[in-house]
N, C-alpha and C positions, 0 to 999 in steps of 0.2 A: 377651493379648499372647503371642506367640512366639516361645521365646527360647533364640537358638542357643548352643550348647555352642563352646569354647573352641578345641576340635579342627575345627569346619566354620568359624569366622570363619577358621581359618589357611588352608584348603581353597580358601575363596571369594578370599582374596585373593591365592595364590598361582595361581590360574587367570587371577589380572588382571593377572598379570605378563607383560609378551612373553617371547616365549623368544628365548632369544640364538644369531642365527647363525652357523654353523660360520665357522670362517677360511678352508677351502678352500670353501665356497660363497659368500661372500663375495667370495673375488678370484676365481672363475671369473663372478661377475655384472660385475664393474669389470671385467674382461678385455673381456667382451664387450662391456660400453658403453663403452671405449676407443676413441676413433675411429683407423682406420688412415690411418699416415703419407701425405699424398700425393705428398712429394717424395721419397721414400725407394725403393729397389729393392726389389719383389715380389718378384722371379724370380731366381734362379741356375742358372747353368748348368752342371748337375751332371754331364753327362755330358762335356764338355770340360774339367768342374775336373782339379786337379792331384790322385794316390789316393798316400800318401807312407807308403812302407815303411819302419814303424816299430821291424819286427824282430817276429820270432817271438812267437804270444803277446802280441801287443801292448797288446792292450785292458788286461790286465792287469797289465803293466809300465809303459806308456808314459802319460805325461802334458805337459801344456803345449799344443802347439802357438803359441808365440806368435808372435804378427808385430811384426816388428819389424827395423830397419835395424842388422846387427850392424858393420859393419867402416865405416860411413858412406860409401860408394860412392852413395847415391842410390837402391839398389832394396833391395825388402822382403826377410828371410830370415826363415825358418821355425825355432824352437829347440823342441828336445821335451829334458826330463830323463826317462832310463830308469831305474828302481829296480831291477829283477833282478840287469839289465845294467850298474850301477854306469857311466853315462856319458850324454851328451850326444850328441843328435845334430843336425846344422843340415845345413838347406837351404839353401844360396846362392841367392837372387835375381838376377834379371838384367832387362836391358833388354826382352827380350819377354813377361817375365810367363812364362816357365817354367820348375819347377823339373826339377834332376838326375833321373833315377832314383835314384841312392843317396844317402843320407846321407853327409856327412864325420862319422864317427864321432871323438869326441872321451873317452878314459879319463879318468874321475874313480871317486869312490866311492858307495856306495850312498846313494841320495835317495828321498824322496819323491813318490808323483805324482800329485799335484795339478794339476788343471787350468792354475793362476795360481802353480806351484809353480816357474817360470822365470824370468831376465833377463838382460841385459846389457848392459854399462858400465865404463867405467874405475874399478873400484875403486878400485888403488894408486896411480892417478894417472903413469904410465908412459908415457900416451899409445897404450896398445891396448889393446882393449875384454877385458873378460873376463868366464865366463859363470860365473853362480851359481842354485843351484839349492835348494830347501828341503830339510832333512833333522830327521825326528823321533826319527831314530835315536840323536842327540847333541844334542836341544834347538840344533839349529843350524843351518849352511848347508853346502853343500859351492861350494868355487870352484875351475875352472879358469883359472889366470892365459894372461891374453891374452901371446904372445911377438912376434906379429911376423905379417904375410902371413898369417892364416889361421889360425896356430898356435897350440897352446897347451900350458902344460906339465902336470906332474902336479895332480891333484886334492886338494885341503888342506880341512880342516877350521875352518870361522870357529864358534867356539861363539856364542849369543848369553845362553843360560840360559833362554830361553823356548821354548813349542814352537809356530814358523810354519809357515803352511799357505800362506802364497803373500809374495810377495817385488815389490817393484819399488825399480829402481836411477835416483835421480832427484836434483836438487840443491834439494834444499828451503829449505836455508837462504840461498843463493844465494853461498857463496863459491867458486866453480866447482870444488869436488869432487863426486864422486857419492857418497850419502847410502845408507842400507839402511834402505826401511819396509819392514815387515811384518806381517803380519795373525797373531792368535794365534788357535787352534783355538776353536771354539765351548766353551761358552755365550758368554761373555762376550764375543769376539767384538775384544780390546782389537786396538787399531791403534797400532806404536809406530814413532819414529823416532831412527835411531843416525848422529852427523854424523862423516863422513868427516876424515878427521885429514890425508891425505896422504903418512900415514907407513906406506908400506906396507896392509897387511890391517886395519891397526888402525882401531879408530871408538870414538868416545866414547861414555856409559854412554846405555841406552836411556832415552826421554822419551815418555810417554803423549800419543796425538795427538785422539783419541777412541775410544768406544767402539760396539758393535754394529754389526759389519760383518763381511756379508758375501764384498765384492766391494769394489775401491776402483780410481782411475789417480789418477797428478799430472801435472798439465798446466794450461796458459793457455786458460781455460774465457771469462771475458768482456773478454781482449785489451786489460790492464793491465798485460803483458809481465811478471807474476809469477806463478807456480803457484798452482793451486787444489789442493785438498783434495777428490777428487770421491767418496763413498763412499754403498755402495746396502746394503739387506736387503729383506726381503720386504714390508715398508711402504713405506717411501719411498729416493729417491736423494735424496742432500744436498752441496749444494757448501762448503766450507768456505775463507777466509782465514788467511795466517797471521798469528800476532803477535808483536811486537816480539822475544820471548822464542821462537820460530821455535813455537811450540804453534799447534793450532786451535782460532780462533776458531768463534763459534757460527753457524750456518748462514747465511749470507744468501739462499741461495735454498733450495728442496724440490722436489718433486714424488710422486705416489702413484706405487707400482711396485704392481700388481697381479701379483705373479709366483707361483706357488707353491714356486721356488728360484732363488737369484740364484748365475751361476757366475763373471760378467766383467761390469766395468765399464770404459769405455775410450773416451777423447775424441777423436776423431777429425776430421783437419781435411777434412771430406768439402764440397764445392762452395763451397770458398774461404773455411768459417767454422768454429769447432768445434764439433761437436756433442757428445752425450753418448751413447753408446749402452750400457743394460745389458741382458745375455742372460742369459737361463736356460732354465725350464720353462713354461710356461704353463697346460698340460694333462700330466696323466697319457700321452698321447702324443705332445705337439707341442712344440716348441722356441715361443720367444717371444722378440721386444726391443721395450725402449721408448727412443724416442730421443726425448732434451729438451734444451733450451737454457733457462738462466735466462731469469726474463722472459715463456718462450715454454709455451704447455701441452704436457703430454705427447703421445704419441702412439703405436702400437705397430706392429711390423713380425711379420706373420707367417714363419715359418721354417720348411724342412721336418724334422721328425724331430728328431734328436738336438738337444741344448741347445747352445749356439756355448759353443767356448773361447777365442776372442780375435777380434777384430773390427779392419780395421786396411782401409789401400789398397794390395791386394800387384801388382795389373799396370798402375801406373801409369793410371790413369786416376782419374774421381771419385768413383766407383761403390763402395762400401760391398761386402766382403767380409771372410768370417769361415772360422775352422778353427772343425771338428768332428770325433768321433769316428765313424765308419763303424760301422753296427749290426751286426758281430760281433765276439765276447770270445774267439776267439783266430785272429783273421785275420794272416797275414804283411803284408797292406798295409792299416790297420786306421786313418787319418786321411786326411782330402782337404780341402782349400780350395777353398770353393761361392765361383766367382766371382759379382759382383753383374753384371744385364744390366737393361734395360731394358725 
């Protein structure tokens, strides 16, 4: 009989082990077997988009781009926070779908810039939207109070005591003030939310919503006329309920995100439903999104290049379009919004 030693029974059955696939090989095989959307927009039409001077040095000042309706006129505007530049800049929207050449330059203090590092909303409850913006510099936010037509006054300092990397201005709890979530920097990824008081700048003590997250929006996801919880990382996007006690409940829906970085997540009511769309990376050189509906399977939109920072409907139509960052780190006009075509 022959009879193996201690050190080869370890050998033999450690060659009968599979070996464990990498994470980046892994979601570039799911990527691939992702079916592409069919109702979704291919194409954009990038040389007709809009190329949005962000200021000098852009790439590495300038963040955000988001879309979003600041003054509630009905068209989309564009908000970027500048960190160098200690300020805000917005693009007014209009009825044809195009924006200014210049920014309204709005002074505040220095911020963060973060892709999802913007918003806006009637904080104080005064009845004019005002824009906030993340700052790591004082574990806080920086806000410019909305004054009236357009305006806005000097830039103030909201501390929260954590350090946020992206911000959205939403009424979670539903007593019609606007609420502050925000995302805490990585590892941990916590998601918390502080309810607006009405008294001014002030908001009551932050509340743990969930954790690991990348990327999140709040919005009426399956058209129960109360907010979802939409929040994505590089495994899955999860839609979340609230409860009694305004916390989130546990997921009632999922889906896989094959992404290798998730930058925006953001529900958009694109051909009369809402969807879900989040963007990232896909590839070491491609942009990616998977747009889902509870209910519905994933599905993925190729992009060109750059990863999207905000996804939204900016020239009135039903067409899916998103801001990105223009591939150079110190261009004077250094963001464009890739209109969706057909």
């Amino acid at each position: 009989m022959v009879s193996l030693g201690v050190a080869a029974v370890a050998a033999v059955g450690a060659r009968a082990l599979p070996r464990e696939e990498p994470d980046e090989v892994r979601r570039a095989r799911e990527w691939a077997a992702m079916p592409t959307c069919a109702d979704a927009p291919t194409l954009w039409d990038r040389q007709n988009s809009p190329r949005l001077s962000t200021g000098p040095r852009g790439g590495l000042e300038g963040g955000g781009g988001r879309l979003t309706d600041i003054d509630d006129d009905g068209y989309t505007d564009v908000l970027f926070q500048h960190s160098l530049g200690e300020e805000f800049r917005v693009f007014w929207g209009n009825a044809e779908g195009v924006l200014p050449e210049a920014a309204q330059v709005v002074p505040a203090l220095r911020m963060t810039a973060n892709v999802n590092g913007s918003d806006a909303g009637d904080l104080n409850h005064d009845g004019w939207p005002d824009l906030v913006g993340v700052s790591t510099e004082d574990n806080g936010f920086v806000v410019a109070p909305g004054t009236g037509n357009r305006s806005f006054g000097a830039g103030q300092r909201l501390s929260s005591g954590q350090v946020p990397v992206s911000v959205r201005l939403v009424d979670w709890n539903g007593d019609g003030l606007a609420d502050l979530t925000y995302a805490k920097a990585p590892p941990d990824g916590r998601l918390e939310w502080r309810a607006g008081t009405g008294d001014g700048f002030r908001f009551e003590g932050g509340r743990l919503l969930t954790e690991h997250v990348d990327a999140f929006d709040i919005a009426d996801v399956d058209g129960d006329a109360l907010p979802d919880l939409v929040v994505a990382d590089t495994t899955s996007v999860r839609a979340h309920k609230r409860s009694d006690d305004f916390r989130a409940l546990p997921s009632y829906a999922e889906a896989p995100i094959p992404l290798a970085r998730v930058s925006v997540v953001r529900v958009v009511p694109a051909e009369g439903r809402p969807i879900v769309l989040v963007g990232g990376r896909a590839t070491p050189t491609a942009g990616g999104a998977v747009m889902w509906s509870p209910g519905t399977p994933p599905c993925k939109i190729l992009l060109p290049e750059e990863s999207p920072h905000d996804f939204g409907l900016f020239n009135q139509d039903t067409r899916v379009d998103f801001t990105n960052a223009a591939s150079c780190a110190y261009c004077t006009t250094n963001y464009e919004v890739l209109v969706g075509v057909q």
